[in-house]
LUMTOR-12953 format. One record per residue: residue number from 1; residue in three letters; x, y, z of N, C-alpha, C in turn. Coordinates in steps of 0.02 Angstrom, whole numbers, m for minus. Example, Ala and Ser with C-alpha at 12.3 -4.5 7.8 and 13.67 -1.06 7.14 Angstrom:
<atoms>
1:ala:660:m284:390:615:m225:390:660:m165:390
2:ser:642:m112:354:684:m53:357:645:2:394
</atoms>
This chain:
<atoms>
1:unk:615:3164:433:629:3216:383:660:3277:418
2:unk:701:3310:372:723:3371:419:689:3441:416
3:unk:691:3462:474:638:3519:482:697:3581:508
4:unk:689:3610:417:743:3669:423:745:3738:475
5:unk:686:3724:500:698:3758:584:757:3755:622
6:unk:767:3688:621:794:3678:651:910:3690:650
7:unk:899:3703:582:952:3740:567:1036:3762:622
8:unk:995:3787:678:1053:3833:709:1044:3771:766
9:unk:1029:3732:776:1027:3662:828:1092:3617:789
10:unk:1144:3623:819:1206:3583:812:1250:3536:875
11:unk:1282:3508:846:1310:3448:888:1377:3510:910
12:unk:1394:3517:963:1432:3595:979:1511:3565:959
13:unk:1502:3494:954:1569:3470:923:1579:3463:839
14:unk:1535:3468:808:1550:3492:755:1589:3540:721
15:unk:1656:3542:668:1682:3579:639:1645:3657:634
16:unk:1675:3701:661:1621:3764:638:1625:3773:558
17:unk:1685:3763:525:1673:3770:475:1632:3731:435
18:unk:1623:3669:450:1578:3629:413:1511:3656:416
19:unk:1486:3701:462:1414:3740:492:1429:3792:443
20:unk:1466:3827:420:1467:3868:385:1468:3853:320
21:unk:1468:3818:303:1461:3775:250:1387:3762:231
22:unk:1389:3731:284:1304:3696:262:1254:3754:271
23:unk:1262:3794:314:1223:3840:343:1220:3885:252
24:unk:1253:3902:222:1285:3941:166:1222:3887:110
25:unk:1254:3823:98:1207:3789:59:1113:3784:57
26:unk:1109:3795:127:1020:3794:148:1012:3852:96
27:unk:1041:3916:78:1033:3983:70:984:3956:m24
28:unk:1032:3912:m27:1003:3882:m121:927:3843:m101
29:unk:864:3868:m141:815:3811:m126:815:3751:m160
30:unk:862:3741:m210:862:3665:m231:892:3618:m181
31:unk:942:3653:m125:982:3610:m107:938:3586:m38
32:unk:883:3651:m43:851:3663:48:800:3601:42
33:unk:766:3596:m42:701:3539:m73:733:3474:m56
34:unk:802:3452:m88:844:3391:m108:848:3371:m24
35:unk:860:3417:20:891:3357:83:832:3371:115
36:unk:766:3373:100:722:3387:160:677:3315:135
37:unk:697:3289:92:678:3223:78:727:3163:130
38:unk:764:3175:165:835:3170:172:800:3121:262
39:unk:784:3088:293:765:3085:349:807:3073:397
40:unk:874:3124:410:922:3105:447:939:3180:481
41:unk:963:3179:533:986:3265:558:1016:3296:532
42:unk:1034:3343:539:1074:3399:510:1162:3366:544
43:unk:1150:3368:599:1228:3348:612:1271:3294:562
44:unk:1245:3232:545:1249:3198:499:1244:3223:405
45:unk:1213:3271:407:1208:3284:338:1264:3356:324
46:unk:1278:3389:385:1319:3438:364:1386:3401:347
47:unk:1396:3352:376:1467:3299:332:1490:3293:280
48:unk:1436:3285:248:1423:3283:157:1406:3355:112
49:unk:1392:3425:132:1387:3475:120:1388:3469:30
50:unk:1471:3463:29:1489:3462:m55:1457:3393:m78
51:unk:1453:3333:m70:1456:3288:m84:1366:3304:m122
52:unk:1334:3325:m59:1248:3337:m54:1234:3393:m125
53:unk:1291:3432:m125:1295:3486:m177:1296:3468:m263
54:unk:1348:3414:m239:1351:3373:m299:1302:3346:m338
55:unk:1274:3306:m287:1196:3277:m277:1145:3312:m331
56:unk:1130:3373:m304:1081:3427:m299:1098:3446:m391
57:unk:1144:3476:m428:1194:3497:m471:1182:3446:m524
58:unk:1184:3369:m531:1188:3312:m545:1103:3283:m555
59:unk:1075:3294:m523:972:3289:m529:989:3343:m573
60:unk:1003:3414:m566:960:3445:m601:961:3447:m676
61:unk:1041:3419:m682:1072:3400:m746:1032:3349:m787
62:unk:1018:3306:m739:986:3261:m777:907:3270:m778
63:unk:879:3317:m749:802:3340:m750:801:3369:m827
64:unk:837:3415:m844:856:3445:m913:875:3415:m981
65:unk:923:3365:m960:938:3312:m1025:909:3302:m1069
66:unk:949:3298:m1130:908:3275:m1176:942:3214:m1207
67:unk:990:3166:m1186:1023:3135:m1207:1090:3122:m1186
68:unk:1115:3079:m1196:1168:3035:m1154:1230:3078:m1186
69:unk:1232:3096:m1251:1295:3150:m1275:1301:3207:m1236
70:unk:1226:3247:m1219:1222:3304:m1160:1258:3304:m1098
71:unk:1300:3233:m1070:1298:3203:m1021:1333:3278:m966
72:unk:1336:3309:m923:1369:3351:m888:1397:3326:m841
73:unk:1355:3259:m790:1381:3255:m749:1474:3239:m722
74:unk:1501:3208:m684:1533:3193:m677:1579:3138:m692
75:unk:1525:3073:m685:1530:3008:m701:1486:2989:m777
76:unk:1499:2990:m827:1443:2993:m890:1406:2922:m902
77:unk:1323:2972:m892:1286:2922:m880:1257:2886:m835
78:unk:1285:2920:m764:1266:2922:m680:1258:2974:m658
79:unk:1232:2984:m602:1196:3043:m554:1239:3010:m494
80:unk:1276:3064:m447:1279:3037:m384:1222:3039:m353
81:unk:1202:3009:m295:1132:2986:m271:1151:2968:m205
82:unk:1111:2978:m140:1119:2992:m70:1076:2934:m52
83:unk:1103:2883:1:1054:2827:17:1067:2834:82
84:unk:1027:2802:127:981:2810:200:1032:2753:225
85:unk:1076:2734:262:1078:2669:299:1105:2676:375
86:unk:1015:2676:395:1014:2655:475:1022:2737:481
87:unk:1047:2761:522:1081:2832:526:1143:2870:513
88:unk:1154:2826:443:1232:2861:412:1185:2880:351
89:unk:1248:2909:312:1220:2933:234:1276:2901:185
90:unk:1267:2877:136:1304:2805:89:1279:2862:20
91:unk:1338:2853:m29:1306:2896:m114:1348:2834:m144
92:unk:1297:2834:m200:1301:2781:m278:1309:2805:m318
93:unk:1345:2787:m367:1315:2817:m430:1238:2770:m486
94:unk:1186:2808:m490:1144:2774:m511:1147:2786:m594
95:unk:1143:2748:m623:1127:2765:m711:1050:2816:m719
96:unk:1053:2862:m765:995:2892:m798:966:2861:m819
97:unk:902:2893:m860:839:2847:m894:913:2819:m961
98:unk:926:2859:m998:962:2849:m1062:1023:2801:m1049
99:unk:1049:2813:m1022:1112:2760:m1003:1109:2684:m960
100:unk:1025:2682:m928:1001:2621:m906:957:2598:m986
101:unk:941:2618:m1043:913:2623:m1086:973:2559:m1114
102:unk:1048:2605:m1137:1115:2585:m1152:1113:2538:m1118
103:unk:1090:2509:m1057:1139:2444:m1009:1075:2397:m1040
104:unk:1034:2422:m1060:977:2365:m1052:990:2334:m1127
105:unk:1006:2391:m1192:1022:2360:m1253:1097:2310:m1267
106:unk:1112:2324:m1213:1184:2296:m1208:1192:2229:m1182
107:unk:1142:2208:m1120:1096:2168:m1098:1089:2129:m1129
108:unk:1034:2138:m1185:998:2096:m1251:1047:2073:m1303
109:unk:1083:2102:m1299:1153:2095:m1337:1203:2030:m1351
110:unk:1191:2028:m1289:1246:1971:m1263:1219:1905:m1263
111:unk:1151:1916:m1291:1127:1862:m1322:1127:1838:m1387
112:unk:1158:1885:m1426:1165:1875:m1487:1230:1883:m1499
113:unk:1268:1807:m1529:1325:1817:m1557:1362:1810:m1602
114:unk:1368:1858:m1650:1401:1905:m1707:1459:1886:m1712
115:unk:1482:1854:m1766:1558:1825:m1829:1560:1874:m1860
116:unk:1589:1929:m1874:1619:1968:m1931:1555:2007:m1960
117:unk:1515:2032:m1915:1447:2057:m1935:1461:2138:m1937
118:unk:1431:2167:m1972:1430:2251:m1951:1412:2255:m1900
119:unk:1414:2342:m1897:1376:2358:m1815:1292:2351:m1840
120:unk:1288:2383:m1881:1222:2390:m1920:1175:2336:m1899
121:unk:1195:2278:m1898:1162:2220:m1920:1170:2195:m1832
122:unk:1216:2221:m1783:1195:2226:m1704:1120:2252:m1676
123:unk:1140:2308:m1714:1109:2363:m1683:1009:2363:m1743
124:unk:1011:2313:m1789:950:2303:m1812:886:2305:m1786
125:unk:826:2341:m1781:756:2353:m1751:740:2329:m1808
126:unk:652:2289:m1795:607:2274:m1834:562:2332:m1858
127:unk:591:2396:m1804:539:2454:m1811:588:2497:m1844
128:unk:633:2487:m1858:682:2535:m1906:694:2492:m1977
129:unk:637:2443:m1992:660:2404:m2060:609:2453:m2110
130:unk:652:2464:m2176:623:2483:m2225:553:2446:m2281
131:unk:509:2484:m2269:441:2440:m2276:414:2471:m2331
132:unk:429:2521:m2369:407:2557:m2438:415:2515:m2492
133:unk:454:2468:m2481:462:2383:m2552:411:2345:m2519
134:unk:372:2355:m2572:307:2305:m2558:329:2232:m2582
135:unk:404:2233:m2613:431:2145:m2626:457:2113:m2559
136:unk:466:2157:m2505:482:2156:m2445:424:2117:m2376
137:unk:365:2142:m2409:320:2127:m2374:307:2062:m2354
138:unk:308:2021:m2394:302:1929:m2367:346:1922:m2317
139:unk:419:1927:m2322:465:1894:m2269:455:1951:m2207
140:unk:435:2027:m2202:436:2046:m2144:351:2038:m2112
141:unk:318:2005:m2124:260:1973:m2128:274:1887:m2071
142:unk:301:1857:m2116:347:1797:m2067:379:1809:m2016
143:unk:425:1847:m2030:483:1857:m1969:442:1889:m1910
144:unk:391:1940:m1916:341:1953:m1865:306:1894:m1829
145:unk:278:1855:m1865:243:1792:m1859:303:1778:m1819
146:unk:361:1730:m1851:415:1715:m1790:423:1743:m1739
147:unk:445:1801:m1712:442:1846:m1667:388:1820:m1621
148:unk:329:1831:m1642:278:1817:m1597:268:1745:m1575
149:unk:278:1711:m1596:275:1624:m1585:341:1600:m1560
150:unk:386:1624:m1569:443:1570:m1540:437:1552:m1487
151:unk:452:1480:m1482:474:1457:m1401:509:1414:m1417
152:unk:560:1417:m1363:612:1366:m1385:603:1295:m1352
153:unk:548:1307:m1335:535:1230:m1316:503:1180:m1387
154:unk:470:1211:m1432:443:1185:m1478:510:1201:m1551
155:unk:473:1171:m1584:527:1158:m1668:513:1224:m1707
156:unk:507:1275:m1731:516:1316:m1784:559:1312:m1827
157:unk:532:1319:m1893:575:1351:m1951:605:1406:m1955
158:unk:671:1398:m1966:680:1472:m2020:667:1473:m2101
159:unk:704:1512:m2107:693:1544:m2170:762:1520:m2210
160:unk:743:1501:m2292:822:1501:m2337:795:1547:m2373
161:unk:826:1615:m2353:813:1703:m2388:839:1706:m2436
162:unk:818:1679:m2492:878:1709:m2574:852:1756:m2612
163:unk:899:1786:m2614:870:1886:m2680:945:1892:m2712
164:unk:923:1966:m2754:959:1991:m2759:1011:2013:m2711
165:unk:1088:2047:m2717:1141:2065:m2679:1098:2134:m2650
166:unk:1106:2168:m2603:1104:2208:m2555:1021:2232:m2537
167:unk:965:2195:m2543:902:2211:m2532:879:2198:m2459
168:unk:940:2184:m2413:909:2185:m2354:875:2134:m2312
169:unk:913:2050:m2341:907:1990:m2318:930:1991:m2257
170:unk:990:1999:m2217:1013:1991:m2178:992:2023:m2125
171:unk:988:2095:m2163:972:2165:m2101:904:2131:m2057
172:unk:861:2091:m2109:780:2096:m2099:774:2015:m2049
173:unk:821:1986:m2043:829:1920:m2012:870:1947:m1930
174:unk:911:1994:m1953:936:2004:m1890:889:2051:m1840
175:unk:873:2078:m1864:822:2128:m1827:795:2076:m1789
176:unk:724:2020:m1828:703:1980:m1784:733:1926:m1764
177:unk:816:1911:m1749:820:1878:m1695:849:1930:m1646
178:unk:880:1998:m1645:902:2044:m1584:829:2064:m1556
179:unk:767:2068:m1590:687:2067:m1555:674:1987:m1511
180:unk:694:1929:m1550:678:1878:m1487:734:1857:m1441
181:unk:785:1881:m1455:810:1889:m1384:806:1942:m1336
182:unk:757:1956:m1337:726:1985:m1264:705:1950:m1227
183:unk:682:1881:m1259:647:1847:m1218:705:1793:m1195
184:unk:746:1812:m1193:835:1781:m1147:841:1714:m1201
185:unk:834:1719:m1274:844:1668:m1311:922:1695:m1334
186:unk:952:1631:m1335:1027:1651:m1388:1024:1654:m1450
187:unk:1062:1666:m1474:1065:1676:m1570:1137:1662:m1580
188:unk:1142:1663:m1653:1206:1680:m1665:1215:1693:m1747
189:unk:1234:1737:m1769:1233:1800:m1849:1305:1776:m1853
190:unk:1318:1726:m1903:1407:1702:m1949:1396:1714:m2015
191:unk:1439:1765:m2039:1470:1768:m2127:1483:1722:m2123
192:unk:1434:1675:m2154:1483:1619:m2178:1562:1604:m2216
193:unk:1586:1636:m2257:1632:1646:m2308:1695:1644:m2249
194:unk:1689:1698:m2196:1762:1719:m2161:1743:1667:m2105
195:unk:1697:1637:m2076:1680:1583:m2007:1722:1542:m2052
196:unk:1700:1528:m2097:1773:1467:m2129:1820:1470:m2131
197:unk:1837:1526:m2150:1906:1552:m2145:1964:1542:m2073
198:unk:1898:1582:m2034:1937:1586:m1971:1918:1514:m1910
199:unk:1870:1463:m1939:1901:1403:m1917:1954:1365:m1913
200:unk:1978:1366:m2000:2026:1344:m2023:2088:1365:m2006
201:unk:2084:1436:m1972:2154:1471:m1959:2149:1452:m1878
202:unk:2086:1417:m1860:2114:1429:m1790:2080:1345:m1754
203:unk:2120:1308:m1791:2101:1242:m1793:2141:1208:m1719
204:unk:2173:1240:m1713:2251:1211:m1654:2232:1263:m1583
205:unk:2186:1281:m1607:2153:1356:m1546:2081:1380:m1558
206:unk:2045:1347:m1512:1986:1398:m1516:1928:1360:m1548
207:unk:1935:1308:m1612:1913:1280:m1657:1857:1241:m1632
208:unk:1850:1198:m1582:1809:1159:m1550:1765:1186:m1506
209:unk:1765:1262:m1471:1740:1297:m1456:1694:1339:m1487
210:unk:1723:1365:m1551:1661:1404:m1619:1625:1356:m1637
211:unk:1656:1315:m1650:1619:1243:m1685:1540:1210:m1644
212:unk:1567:1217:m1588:1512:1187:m1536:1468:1219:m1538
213:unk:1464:1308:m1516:1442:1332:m1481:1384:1358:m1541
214:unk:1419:1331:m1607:1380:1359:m1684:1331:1280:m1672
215:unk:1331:1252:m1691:1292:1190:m1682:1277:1194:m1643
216:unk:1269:1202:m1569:1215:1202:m1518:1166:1263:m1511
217:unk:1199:1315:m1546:1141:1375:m1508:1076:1383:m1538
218:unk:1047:1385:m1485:943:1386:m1515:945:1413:m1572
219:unk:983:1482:m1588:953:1503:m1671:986:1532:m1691
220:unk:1009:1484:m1765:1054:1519:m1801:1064:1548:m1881
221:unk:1084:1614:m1872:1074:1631:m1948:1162:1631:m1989
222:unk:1181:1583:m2036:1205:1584:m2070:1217:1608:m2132
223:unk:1240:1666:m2150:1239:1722:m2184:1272:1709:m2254
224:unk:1259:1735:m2315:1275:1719:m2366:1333:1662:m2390
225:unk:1280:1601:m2383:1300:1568:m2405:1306:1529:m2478
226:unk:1344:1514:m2508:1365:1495:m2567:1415:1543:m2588
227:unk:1419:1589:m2560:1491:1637:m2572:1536:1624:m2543
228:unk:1571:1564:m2523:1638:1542:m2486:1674:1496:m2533
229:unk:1716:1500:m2541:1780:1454:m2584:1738:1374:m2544
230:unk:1714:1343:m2591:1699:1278:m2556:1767:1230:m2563
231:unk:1781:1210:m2510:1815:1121:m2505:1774:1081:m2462
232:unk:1809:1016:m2462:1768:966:m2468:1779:961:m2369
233:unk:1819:985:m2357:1803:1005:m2271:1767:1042:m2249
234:unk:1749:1110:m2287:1695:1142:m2263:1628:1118:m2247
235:unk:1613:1088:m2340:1559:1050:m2339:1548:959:m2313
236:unk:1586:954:m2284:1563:876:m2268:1574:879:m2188
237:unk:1633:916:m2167:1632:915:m2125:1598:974:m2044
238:unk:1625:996:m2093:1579:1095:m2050:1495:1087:m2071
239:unk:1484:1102:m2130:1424:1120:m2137:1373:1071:m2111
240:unk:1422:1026:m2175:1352:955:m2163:1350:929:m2083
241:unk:1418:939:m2037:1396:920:m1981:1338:977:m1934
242:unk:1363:1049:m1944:1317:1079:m1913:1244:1054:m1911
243:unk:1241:1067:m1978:1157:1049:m2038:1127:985:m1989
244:unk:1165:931:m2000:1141:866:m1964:1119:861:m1890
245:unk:1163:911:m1851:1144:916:m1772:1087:943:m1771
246:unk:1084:1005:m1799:1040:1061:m1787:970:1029:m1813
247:unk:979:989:m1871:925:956:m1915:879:897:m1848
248:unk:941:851:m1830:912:809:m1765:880:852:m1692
249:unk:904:896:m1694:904:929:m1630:837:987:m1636
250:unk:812:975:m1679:772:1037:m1693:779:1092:m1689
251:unk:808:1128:m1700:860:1208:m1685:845:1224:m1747
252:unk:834:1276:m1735:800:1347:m1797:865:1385:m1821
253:unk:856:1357:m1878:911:1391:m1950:877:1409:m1980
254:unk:914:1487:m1984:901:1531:m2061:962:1511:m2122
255:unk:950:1562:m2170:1006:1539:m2212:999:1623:m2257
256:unk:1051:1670:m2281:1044:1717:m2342:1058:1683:m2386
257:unk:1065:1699:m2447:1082:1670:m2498:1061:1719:m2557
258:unk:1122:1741:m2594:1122:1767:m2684:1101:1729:m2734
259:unk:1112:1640:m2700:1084:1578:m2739:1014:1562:m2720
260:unk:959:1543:m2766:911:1469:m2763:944:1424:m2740
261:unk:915:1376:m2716:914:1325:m2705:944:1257:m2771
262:unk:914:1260:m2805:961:1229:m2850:1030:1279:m2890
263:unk:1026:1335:m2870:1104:1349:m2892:1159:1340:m2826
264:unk:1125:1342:m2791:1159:1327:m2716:1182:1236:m2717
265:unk:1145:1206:m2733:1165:1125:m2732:1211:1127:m2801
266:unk:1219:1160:m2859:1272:1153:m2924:1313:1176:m2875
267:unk:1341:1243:m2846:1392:1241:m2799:1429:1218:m2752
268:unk:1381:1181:m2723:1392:1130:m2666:1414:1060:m2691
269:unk:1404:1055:m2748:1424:995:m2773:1487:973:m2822
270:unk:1528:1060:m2826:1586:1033:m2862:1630:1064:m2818
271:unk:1700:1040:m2809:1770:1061:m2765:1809:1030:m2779
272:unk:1845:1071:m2822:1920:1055:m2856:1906:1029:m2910
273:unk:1873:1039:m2940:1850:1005:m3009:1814:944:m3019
274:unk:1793:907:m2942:1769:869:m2940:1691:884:m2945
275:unk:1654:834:m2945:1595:863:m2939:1528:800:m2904
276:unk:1501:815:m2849:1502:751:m2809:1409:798:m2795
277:unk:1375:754:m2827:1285:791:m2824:1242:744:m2785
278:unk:1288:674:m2752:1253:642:m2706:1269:683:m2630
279:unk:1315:707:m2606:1333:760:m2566:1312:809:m2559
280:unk:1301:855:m2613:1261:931:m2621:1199:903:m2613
281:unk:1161:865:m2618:1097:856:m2609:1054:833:m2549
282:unk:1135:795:m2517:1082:791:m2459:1099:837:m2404
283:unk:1155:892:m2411:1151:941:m2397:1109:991:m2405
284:unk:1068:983:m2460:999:1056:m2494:947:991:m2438
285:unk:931:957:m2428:877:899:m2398:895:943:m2326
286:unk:941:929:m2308:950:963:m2229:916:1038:m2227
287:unk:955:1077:m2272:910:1150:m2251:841:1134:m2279
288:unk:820:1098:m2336:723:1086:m2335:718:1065:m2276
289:unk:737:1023:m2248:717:1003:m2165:711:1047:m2130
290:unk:744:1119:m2137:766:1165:m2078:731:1225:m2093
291:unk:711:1238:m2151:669:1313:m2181:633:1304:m2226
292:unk:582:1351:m2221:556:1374:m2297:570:1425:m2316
293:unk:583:1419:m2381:619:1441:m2448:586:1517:m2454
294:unk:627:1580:m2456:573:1622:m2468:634:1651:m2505
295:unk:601:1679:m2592:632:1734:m2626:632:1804:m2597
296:unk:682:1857:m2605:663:1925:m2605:694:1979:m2654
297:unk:682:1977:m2696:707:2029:m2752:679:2075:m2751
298:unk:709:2133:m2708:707:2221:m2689:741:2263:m2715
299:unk:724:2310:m2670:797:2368:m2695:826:2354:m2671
300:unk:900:2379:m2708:970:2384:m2689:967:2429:m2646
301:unk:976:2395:m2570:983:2480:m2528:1040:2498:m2493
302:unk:1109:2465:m2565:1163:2467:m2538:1206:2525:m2600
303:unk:1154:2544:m2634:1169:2577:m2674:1183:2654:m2699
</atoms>
């Protein structure tokens, strides 16, 4: 450690100005506290003078903070920071509490992957879900239960969520899968309606890649479904193949839905005027295989 006694003890080859420098900096006691933690000589540390200043300027910024918008420092969202190696002096930039906060939600993130989703529905907490609709209470009752039990070594259900339009099916499904991927599980949140869309547009590119990676991943929520222009490729070939892997494979599907279950199979069962109810049905058989059925008719909290 350095023992500021020792002060006027210099290497006689040292820059004088750099001594005047440092000698000038001791004069501040934040800067005299910051390098006496420092276990290296003075000859070595008067090198870094500004650098150490920086240092010093940069803690205190962030001792004060109240948030990552406050940011002052230099680099936003880092502190320069002074490290020990052997008998040199090495600076990092280290992240703050708030911006290692940011790397860690960002982290969890990348486990979950989002088709045409809001940010909203990224950025979903189970502790920011609206709980004053006591019609609410059963499914955030479950999805807790899920939360706490998953393992992806064993089979779980999801959920086929049908309500009214904007009461907060989706928000309340996404929350608890961005909560179990903490535990380094994947997900993946598809509008259904535009994932069709943008298969179909990107059939010659890309197509066998979405396709896969939707059928294989541990847990998936497929988002209002029965609201997509049905053809008979979506459903025989997209859906019903997903449905069937995921169904053999044991992989946990959710489902939203504006439809029941039997208004969901009348939809599924006509395209182009045809109307084919040995098909829609054993498509509704796959998601009974894959969930239980839960109503939610809330408030509109899109209103």
């Amino acid at each position: 450690m350095v023992k500021l006694s020792e002060t006027k003890i210099f290497n006689k080859s040292i820059n004088s100005d750099l001594k005047k420098e440092y000698i000038k900096a001791l004069k501040d006691e934040e800067f005299k506290e910051f390098i006496s933690r420092i276990k290296l000589n003075h000859d070595e540390l008067m090198k870094y003078t500004t650098r150490l200043q920086t240092c010093v300027k940069e803690y205190s910024n962030c001792t004060d903070c109240t948030g990552l918008l406050n940011c002052k420092n230099e680099v936003f969202g880092f502190r320069l920071t002074p490290t020990e190696d052997k008998d040199k002096l090495k600076f990092n930039y280290i992240a703050c509490r708030y911006k290692e906060k940011e790397l860690r939600e960002k982290e969890k993130n990348k486990n979950v992957y989002l088709f045409n989703m809001p940010k909203d529905i990224r950025n979903a907490k189970m502790k920011d879900i609206y709980i004053t609709d006591k019609k609410r209470k059963e499914v955030i009752i479950l999805l807790q239960k899920f939360i706490k039990d998953f393992d992806e070594k064993k089979f779980m259900k999801g959920l086929y969520l049908h309500g009214n339009f904007g009461c907060g099916k989706t928000y309340l499904i996404s929350a608890a899968l961005n909560e179990v991927s903490k535990k380094n599980v994947k997900s993946a949140i598809i509008y259904w309606p535009e994932f069709l869309r943008d298969l179909k547009a990107s059939f010659d590119e890309g197509f066998k890649k979405k396709f896969e990676y939707i059928k294989h991943v541990p847990i998936l929520l497929i988002d209002d479904i029965g609201a997509e222009n049905l053809t008979l490729w979506a459903r025989d070939e997209i859906l019903g193949s997903i449905l069937q892997y995921r169904m053999e494979e044991h992989l946990t599907t959710f489902f939203t839905s504006n439809l029941d279950l039997p208004e969901l199979e009348i939809h599924l069962s006509m395209t182009r005027g045809k109307v084919d109810l040995l098909k829609a049905k054993r498509i509704i058989e796959r998601i009974n295989k894959l969930t239980e059925t839960v109503e939610m008719n809330a408030e509109n909290l899109r209103k």
